[in-house]
DODO-379784 format. One line per field, with one value per residue (C-alpha): residue number from 0; y, x, z; residue in one letter; chain. Coordinates in Angstrom, 1 decimal. Example, Ala and Ser with C-alpha at 12.3 -4.5 7.8 and 13.67 -1.06 7.14 Angstrom:
<balos>
k <- 0	1
c2 <- -4.5	-1.1
c1 <- 12.3	13.7
c3 <- 7.8	7.1
r <- a	s
c <- A	A
</balos>
This chain:
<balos>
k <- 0	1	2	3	4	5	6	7	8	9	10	11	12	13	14	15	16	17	18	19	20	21	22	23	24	25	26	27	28	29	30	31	32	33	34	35	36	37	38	39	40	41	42	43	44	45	46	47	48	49	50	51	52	53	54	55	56	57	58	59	60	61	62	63	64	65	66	67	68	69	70	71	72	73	74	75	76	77	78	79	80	81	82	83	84	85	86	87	88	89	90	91	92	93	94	95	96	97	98	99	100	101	102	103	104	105	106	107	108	109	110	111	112	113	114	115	116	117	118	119	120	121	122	123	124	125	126	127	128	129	130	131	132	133	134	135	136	137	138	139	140	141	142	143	144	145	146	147	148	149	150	151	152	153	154	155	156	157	158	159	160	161	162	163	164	165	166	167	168	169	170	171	172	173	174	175	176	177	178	179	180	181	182	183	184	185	186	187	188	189	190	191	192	193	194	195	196	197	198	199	200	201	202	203	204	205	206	207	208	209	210	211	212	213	214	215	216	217	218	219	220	221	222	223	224	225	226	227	228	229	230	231	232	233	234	235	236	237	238	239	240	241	242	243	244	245	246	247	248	249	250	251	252	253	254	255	256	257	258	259	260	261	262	263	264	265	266	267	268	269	270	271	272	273	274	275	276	277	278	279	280	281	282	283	284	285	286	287	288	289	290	291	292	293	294	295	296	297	298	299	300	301	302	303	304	305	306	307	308	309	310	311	312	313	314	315	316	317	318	319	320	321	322	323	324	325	326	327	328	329	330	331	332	333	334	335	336	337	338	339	340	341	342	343	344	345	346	347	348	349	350	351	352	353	354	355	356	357	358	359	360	361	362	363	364	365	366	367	368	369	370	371	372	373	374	375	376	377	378	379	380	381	382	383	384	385	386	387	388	389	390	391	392	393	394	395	396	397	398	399	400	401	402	403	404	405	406	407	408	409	410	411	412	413	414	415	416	417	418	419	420	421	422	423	424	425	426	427	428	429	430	431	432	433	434	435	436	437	438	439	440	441	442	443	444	445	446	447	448	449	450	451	452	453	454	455	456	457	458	459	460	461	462	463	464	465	466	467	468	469	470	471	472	473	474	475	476	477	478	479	480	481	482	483	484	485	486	487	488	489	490	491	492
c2 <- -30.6	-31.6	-31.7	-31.9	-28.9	-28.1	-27.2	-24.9	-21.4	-20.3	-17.0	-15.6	-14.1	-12.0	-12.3	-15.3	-17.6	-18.6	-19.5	-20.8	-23.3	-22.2	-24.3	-22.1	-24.3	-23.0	-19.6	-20.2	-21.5	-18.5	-16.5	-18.5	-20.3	-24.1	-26.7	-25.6	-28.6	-28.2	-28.8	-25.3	-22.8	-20.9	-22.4	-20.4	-19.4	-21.3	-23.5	-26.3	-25.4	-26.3	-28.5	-27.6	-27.9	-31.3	-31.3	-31.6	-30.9	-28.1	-24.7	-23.2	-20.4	-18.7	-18.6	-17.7	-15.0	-13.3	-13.7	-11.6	-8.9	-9.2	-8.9	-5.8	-3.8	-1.7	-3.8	-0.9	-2.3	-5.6	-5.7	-3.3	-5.9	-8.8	-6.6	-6.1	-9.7	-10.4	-7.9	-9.6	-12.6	-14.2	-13.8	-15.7	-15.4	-12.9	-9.7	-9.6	-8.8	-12.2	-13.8	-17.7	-20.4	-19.3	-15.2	-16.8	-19.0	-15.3	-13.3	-16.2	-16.2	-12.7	-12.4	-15.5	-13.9	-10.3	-11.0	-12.6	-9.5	-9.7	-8.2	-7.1	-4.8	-1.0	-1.4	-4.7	-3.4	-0.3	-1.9	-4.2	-1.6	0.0	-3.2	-3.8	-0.2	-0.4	-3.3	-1.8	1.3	-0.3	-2.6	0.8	-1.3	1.3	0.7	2.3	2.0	0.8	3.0	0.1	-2.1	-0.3	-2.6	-1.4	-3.4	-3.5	-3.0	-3.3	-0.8	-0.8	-4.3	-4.1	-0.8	-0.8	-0.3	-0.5	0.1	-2.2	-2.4	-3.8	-3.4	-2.7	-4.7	-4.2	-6.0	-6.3	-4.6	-7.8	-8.9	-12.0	-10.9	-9.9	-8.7	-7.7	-6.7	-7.6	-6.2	-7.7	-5.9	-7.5	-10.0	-10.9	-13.5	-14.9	-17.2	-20.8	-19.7	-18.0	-21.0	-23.2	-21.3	-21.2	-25.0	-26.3	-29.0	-27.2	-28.6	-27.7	-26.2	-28.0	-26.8	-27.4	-25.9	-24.7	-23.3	-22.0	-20.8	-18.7	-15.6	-16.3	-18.1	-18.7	-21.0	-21.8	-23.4	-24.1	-23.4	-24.6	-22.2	-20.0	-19.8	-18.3	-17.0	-15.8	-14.9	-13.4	-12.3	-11.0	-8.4	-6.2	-4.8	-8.0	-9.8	-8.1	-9.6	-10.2	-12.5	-12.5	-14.8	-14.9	-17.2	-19.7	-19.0	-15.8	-17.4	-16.4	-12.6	-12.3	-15.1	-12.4	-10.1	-12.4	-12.5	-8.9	-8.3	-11.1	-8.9	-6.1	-6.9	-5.2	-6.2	-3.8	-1.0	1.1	4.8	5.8	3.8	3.1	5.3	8.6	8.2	6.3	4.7	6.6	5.1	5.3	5.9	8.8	10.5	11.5	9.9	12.1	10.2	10.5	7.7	7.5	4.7	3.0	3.2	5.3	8.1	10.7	14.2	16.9	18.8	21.5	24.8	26.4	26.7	23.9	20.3	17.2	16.0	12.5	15.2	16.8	16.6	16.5	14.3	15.7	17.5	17.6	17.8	20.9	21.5	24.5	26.2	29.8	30.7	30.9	29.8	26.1	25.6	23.0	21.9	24.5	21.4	21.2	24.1	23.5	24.0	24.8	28.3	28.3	26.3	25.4	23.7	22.4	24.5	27.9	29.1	29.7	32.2	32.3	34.0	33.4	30.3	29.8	28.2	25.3	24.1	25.7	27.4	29.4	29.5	31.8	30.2	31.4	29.0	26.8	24.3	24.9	25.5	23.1	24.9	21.8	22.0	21.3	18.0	19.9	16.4	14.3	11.5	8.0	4.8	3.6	6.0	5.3	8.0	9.1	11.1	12.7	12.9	13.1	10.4	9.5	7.8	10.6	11.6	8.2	8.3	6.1	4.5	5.3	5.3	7.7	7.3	10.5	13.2	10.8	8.8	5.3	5.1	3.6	6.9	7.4	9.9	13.2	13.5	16.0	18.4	15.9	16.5	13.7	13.5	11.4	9.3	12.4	14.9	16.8	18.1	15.8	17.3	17.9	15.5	17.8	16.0	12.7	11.3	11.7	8.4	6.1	2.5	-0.1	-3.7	-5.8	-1.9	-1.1	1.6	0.0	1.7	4.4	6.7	10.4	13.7	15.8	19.0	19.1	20.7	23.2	25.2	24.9	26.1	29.1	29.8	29.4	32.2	34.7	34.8	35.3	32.0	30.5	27.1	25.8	24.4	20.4	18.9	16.7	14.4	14.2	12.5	12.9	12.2	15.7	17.6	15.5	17.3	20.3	18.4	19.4	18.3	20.9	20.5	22.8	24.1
c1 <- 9.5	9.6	6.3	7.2	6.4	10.1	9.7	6.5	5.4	2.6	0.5	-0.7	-4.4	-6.4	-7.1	-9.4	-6.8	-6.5	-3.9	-2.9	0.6	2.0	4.9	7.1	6.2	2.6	3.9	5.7	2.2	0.4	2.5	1.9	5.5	4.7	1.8	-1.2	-3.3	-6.5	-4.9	-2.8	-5.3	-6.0	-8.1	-11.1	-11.6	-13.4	-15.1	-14.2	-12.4	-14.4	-13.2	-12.2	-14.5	-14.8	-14.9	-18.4	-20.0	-22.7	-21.5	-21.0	-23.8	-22.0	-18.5	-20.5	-22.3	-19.0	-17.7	-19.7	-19.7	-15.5	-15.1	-18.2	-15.8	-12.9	-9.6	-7.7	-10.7	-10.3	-6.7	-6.8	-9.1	-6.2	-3.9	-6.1	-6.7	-2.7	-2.7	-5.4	-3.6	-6.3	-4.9	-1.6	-1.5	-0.6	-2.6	-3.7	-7.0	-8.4	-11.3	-10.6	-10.9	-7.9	-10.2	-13.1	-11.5	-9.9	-13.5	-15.0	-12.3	-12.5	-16.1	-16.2	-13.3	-15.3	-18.7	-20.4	-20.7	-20.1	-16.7	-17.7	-20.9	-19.6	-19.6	-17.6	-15.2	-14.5	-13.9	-11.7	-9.6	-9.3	-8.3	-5.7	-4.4	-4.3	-1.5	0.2	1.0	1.7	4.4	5.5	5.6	6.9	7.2	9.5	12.6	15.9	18.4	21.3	19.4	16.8	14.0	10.5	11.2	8.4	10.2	8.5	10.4	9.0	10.4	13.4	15.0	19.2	19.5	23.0	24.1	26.1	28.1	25.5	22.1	20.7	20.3	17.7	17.7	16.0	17.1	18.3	19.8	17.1	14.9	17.3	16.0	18.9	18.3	20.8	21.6	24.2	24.9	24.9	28.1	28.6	26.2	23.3	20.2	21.8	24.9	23.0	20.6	23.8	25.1	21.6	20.8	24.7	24.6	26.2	26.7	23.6	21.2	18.3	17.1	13.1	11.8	13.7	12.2	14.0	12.1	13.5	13.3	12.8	14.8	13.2	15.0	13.8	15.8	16.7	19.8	20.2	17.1	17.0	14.3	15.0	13.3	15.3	14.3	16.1	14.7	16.6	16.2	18.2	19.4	21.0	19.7	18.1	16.7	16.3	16.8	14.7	16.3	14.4	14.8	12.0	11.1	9.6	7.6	4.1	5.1	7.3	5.3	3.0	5.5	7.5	3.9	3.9	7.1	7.3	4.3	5.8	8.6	9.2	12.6	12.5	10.0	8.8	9.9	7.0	4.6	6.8	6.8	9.0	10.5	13.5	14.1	17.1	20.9	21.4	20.7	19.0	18.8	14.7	12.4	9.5	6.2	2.9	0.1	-3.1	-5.3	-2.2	0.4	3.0	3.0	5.6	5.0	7.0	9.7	7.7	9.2	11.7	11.7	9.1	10.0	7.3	5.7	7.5	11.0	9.0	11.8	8.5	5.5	3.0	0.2	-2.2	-2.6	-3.7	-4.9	-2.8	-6.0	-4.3	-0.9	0.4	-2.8	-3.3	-6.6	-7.0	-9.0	-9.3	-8.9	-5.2	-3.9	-5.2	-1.9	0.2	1.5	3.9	2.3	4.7	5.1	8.0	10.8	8.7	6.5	3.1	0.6	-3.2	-5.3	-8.9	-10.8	-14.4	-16.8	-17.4	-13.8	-12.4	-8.9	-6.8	-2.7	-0.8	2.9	5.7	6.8	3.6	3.1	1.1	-2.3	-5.3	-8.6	-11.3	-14.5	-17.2	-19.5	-23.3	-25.2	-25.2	-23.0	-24.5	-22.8	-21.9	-19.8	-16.1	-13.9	-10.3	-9.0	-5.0	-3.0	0.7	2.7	7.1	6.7	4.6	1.3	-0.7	-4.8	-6.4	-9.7	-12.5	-16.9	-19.5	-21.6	-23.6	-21.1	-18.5	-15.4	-14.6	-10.9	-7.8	-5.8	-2.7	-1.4	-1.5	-4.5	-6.5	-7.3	-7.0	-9.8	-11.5	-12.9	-15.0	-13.8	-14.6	-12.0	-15.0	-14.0	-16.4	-15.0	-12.3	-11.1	-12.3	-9.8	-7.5	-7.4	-4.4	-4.4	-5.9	-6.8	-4.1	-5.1	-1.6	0.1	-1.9	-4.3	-7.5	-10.4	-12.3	-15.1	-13.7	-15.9	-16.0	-16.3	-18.5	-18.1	-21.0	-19.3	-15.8	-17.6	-19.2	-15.6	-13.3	-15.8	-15.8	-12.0	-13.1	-11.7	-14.4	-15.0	-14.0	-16.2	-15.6	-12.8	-13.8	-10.4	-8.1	-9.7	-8.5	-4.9	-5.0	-5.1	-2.2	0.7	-1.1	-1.7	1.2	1.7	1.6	4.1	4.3	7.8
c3 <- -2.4	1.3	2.7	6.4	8.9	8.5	4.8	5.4	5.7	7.7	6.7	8.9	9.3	11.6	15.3	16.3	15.8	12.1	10.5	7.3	6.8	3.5	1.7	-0.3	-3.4	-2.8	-3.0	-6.5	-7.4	-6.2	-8.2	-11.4	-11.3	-10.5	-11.1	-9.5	-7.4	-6.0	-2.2	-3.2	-2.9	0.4	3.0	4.3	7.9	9.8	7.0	5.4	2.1	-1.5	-3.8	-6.7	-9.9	-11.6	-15.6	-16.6	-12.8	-12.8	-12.1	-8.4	-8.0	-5.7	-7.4	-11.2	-9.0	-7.2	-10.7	-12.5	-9.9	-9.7	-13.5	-13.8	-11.8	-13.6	-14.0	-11.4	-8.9	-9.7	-8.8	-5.7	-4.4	-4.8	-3.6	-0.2	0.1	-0.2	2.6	5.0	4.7	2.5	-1.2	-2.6	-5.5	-8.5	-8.9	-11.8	-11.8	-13.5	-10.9	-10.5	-8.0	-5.7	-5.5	-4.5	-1.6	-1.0	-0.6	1.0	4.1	4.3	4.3	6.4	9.1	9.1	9.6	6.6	4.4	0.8	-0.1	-3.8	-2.5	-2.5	1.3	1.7	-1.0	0.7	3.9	1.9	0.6	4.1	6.0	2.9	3.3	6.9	7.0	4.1	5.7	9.1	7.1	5.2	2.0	-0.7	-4.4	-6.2	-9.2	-7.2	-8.0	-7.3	-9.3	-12.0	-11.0	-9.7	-6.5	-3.0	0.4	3.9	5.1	8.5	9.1	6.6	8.2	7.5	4.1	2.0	-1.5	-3.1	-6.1	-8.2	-6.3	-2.4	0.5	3.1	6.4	9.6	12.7	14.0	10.4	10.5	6.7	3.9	1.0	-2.2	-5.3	-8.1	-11.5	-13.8	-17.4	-20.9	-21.0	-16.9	-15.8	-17.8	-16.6	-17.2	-15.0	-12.1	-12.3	-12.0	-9.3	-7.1	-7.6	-7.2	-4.1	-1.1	2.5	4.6	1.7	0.3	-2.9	-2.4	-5.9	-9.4	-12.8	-15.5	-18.2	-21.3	-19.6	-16.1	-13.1	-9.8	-6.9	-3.0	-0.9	2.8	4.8	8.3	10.1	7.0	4.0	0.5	-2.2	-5.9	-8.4	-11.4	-15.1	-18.9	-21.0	-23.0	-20.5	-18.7	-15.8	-12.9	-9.6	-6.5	-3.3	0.0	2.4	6.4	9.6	8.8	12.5	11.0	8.0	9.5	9.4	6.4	4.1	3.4	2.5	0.0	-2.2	-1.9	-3.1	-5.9	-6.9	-7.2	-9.0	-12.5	-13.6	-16.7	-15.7	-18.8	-17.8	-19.6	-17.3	-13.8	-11.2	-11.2	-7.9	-7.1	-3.8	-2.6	-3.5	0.1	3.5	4.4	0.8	0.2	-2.7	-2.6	-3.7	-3.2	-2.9	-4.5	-3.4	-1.8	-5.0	-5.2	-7.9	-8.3	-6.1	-7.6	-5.6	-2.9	-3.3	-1.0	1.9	2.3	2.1	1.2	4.4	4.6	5.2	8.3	11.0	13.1	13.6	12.0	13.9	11.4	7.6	5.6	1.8	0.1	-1.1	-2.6	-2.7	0.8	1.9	3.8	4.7	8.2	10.9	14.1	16.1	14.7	16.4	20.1	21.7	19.2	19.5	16.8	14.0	10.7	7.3	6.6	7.6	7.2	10.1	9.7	10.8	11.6	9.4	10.2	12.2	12.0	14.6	12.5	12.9	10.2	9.9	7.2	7.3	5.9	5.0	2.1	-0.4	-0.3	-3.2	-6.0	-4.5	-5.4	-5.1	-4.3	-6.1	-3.4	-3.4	-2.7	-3.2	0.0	0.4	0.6	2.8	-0.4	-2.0	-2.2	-0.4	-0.4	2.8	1.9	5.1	5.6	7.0	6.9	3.4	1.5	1.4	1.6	0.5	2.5	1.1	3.6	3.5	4.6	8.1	8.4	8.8	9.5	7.3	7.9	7.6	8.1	9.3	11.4	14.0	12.4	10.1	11.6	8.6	6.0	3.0	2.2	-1.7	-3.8	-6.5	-9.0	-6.9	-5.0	-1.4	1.1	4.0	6.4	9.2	11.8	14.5	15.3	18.6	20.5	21.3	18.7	18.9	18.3	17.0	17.3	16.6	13.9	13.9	12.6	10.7	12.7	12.3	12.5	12.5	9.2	9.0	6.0	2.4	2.6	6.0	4.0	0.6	3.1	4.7	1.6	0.4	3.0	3.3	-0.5	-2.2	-3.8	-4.7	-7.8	-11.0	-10.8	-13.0	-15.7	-14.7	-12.0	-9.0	-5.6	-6.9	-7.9	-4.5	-3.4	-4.1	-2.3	0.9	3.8	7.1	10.0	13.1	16.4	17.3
r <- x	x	x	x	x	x	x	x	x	x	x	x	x	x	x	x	x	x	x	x	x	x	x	x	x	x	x	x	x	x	x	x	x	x	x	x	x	x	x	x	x	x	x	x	x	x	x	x	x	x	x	x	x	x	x	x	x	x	x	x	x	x	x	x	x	x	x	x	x	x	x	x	x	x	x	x	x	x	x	x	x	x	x	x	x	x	x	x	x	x	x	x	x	x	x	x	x	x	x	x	x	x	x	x	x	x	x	x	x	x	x	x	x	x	x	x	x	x	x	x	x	x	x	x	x	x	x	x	x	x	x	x	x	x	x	x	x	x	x	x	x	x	x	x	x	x	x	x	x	x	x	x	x	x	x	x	x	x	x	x	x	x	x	x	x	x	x	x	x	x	x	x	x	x	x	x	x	x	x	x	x	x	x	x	x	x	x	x	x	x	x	x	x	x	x	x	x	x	x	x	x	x	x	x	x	x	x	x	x	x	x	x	x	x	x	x	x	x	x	x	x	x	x	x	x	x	x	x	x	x	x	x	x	x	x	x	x	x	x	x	x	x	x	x	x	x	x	x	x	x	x	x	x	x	x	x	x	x	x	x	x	x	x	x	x	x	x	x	x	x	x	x	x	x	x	x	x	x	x	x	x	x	x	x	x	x	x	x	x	x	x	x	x	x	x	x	x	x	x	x	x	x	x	x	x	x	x	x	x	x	x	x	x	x	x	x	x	x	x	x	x	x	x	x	x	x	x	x	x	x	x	x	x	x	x	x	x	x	x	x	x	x	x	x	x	x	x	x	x	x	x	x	x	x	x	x	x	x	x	x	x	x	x	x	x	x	x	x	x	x	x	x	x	x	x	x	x	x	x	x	x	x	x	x	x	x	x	x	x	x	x	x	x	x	x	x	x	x	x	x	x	x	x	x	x	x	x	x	x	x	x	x	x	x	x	x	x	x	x	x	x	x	x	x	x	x	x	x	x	x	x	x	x	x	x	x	x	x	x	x	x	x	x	x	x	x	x	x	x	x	x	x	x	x	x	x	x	x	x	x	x	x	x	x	x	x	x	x	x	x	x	x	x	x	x	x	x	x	x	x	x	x	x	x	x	x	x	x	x	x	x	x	x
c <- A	A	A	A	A	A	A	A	A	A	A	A	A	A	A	A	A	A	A	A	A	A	A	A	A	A	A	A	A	A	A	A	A	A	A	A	A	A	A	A	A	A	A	A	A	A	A	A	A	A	A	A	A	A	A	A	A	A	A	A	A	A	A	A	A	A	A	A	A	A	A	A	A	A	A	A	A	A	A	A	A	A	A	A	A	A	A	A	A	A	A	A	A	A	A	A	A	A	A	A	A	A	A	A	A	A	A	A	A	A	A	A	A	A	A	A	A	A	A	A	A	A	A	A	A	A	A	A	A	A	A	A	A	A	A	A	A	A	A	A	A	A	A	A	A	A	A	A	A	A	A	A	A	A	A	A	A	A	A	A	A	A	A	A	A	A	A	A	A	A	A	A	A	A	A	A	A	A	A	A	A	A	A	A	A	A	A	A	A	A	A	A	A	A	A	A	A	A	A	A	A	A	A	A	A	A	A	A	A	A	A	A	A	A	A	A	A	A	A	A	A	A	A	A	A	A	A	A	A	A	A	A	A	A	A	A	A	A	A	A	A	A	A	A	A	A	A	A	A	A	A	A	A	A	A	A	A	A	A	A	A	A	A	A	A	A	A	A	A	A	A	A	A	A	A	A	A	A	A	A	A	A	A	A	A	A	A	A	A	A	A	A	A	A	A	A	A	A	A	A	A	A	A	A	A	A	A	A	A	A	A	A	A	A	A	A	A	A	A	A	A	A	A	A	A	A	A	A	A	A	A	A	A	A	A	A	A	A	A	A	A	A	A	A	A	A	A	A	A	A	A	A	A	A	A	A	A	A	A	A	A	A	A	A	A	A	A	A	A	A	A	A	A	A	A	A	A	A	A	A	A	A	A	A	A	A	A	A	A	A	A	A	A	A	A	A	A	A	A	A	A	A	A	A	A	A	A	A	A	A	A	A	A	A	A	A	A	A	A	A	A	A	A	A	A	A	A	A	A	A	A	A	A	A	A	A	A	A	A	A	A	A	A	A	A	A	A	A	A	A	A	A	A	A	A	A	A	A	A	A	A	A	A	A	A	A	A	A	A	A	A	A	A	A	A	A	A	A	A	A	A	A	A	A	A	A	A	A	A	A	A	A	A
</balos>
C-alpha cells in the first residue's frame, strides 16, 4: 500500500476544522478485511489519540467504564450508535454492535468535538442518534434490495442522482458523472471469484492496485486510476456472485470516504427474504419503492389506498404531516393550514372539520390509509426519554430520533413537519409538532437539530374526544413504527 498523500482518503468531520486522512487500506480495515494496527484507528478531535493496549498493562478505566455502559444497552442500540458515529465522521468501521478499541476512539471524538458530554448517557445517546439521522437524511442514504442486482445495497441518493439499469445490475452516478456506484450480479456458471479477482488485479496501464483479499467467499480490490479511487467488492453464494463497485475522483475522498463505509456496511449480497427489507429500489428511473423508516432504517409501508399515494409520491412539498386517526379522518396541527385554502393528501382534497384553540385540527379526506388511533402518554415526559417524531419527506416517511425540553422536541426535522406526532419508545402519542419554521437553520445545507413547540398529548386526548374519537388503551408491542404507515403529508393546491 502507498502511503503517500496521493494514495489517501480524508474523512471528513464537523465544523471547527477537523479532519481525519484516511487510506483506503484503513477503510478495508475498518470493515474487518485487512490487518488491523494500532496507527489504523480514528484519531480523536482535538486530543492526542491513545495508544493502543499493551499485553499485560492495567486496564483503561475509562474504556472498561464506556464498555460496560455500550454492551448494557440492547444490541439494536448498540449498533444505531455505530451507525451515527459512521455518520458524524467519527466511526470506520463495521457495525456490528461489538464495543472495542476503534468505538471508544469513536465516542471519545464525538464527545470531545460536541462539548464533553458522554455519548452513552440517555441524553448524549439521543443527541447522537439525531446528529447521525440528521446527515443521513441530508445524504438521502436509502437501503433497499436492488432489483438489477438482488442485493440489499445503500445509495446516497442525494449525491448519486442519475440512476440506470443495466443488463445485470444498476448504476448510480453523480450529476457531474464524478462517484459511480454499480451493482453487479452474475448467475451460477458465468464468472466465479478467482476470475473476477483475476480480472480486478490484472496489471493495466495507469491503475495501481493498492490492496487485494480473496478469501473463500469473498473478493475485495482498491485501486487507483489516473485522478480516480475504487472500491470492489464481490461475494458467492448459491445463487452466483453478486457485488458491487464504487469508483470517485479522489479529489472528492473527504465527502464520499464516508459514504463508501456506509455502503460497504450495508451491503447484503444474499438478503434473507424473510429478514431484508420488502421494498425494492425501483428497476428504473422514476418507478416508486414505497418504504417507511423507523429509527432511520427502511421497513416496508404497504400500498395507501386510492386515490391517495405514500407521501415520498407527493407531486408537492409537503406542508405539514398529519396522523390518520379514523377513517377519513387526519388529525394535524392548526398551524398547518395558515394559508392554505385548499388543503390535500395525496391526489384527494381535503376538508376542515374542526380546529381547536390549542392548535389542534381534524381533516376529512376519502381513501385515507388504515387509521392508527394513538394511545395517549398521561405521565410527564422527562429530558431523558428517547422520542420518535413521524414526518414525511421525498424518500418515505423518516422517524427522526428527538428528546424532551419542557413542552418541546429536540429534533433533527426537515421542511414540512408541522403536525408530525412525536411518540415514546412504547408507541404513546407525546405530542404534535405544533409548527415548522418557514425558514429553518442550515449548518453546511443541513437542517440541524432544533427545539420545536408540541402541542401536548392531554389537549389532543381532550380534542380527539370531543370530535368523539377517544384515545386508545396502549399496545403491548408496536412502538412508534406502528403509526407510520398512518402518517401522510398535507400539500396546498
Amino acid at each position: 500500500m502507498d502511503s503517500g498523500d496521493a494514495s489517501r482518503c480524508r474523512l471528513p468531520g464537523a465544523s471547527r476544522g477537523r479532519s481525519r486522512r484516511v487510506t483506503p487500506l484503513a477503510i478495508l480495515i475498518a470493515l474487518g478485511l485487512g490487518p488491523v494496527q494500532a496507527q489504523d484507528r480514528p484519531v480523536p478531535a482535538r486530543t492526542a489519540p491513545r495508544p493502543a493496549p499493551v499485553a499485560g498493562a492495567p486496564a483503561d478505566p475509562a474504556f472498561e467504564a464506556a464498555k460496560a455502559t455500550f454492551e448494557a444497552l440492547p444490541e439494536a442500540d448498540r449498533k444505531a450508535v455505530q451507525d451515527a458515529l459512521v455518520w458524524t465522521g467519527d466511526f470506520n468501521a463495521v457495525v456490528s454492535g461489538a464495543f472495542g478499541r476503534r468505538t471508544f476512539e469513536a465516542l471519545h471524538a464525538y464527545g470531545a468535538r460536541t462539548g464533553g458530554g458522554d455519548p452513552l448517557d440517555p441524553h448524549g445517546r439521543s443527541a447522537l442518534l439525531a446528529a447521525g439521522a440528521a446527515a443521513r437524511n441530508a445524504a438521502r442514504f436509502r437501503v433497499a434490495v436492488d432489483s438489477g442486482s438482488g442485493a440489499l445495497l445503500g445509495v446516497p441518493e442525494r449525491l448519486l442522482a442519475k440512476r440506470t439499469a443495466l443488463p445485470a445490475g444498476t448504476r448510480w452516478q453523480s450529476q457531474d458523472g464524478r462517484v459511480t456506484l454499480e451493482s453487479r450480479t452474475f448467475p451460477p456458471g458465468t464468472e466465479t471469484l478467482d476470475s473476477l479477482f483475476e480480472k480486478a488485479t490484472a496489471p493495466l496501464p495507469g491503475r495501481k492496485v493498492t490492496y487485494k483479499l480473496r478469501r473463500p467467499d469473498t473478493v475485495v480490490v482498491t485501486a487507483e486510476t489516473g485522478p480516480g479511487l475504487s472500491y470492489i467488492r464481490y461475494a458467492s453464494g448459491p445463487e452466483g456472485v453478486r457485488g458491487f463497485l464504487f469508483g470517485y475522483d479522489r479529489t472528492l475522498a473527504p465527502e464520499v470516504g464516508r459514504l463508501v463505509i456506509a455502503v460497504a456496511n450495508a451491503f447484503v449480497p444474499f438478503p434473507d427474504p424473510a429478514a431484508a427489507p420488502a421494498a425494492q429500489m425501483p428497476a428504473s428511473p422514476g418507478t416508486p419503492a414505497g418504504t417507511t423508516r423507523a429509527a432511520g432504517n427502511p421497513v416496508p409501508q404497504p400500498p395507501a389506498p386510492a386515490p391517495l399515494r405514500p407521501a415520498s409520491l407527493s407531486s408537492a412539498p409537503a406542508s405539514g404531516a398529519g396522523l390518520v386517526v379514523a377513517p377519513g379522518r387526519v388529525l394535524t396541527a392548526a398551524a398547518v393550514l395558515d394559508g392554505c385554502a385548499q388543503p390535500q393528501i395525496g391526489s384527494a382534497p381535503a376538508r376542515v372539520l374542526a380546529t381547536d384553540p390549542a392548535g389542534l385540527a381534524l381533516l376529512e379526506v376519502q381513501g385515507a390509509p388504515a387509521p392508527f388511533r394513538p394511545a395517549i402518554r398521561t405521565e410527564s415526559v422527562a429530558g431523558e426519554d428517547n422520542l420518535i417524531a413521524l414526518a414525511p419527506s421525498p424518500d418515505g416517511i423518516l422517524a427522526a430520533p428527538g428528546e424532551a425540553r419542557g413542552d418541546d422536541v429536540i429534533a433533527a426535522l426537515q421542511p414540512g413537519s408541522g403536525g408530525a406526532p412525536v411518540l415514546d419508545r412504547a408507541g404513546r402519542l407525546v405530542g404534535l409538532v405544533a409548527r415548522y419554521p418557514s425558514a429553518p437553520r442550515r449548518v453546511a445545507g443541513v437542517v440541524p437539530p432544533a427545539r420545536l413547540p408540541l402541542v401536548p398529548a392531554r389537549a389532543v386526548a381532550a380534542f380527539l374526544a370531543a370530535q368523539g374519537l377517544p384515545a386508545a388503551a396502549p399496545r403491548p408491542e408496536g412502538g412508534p413504527a406502528a403509526a407510520a404507515p398512518a402518517v401522510v403529508a398535507i400539500t396546498c393546491r
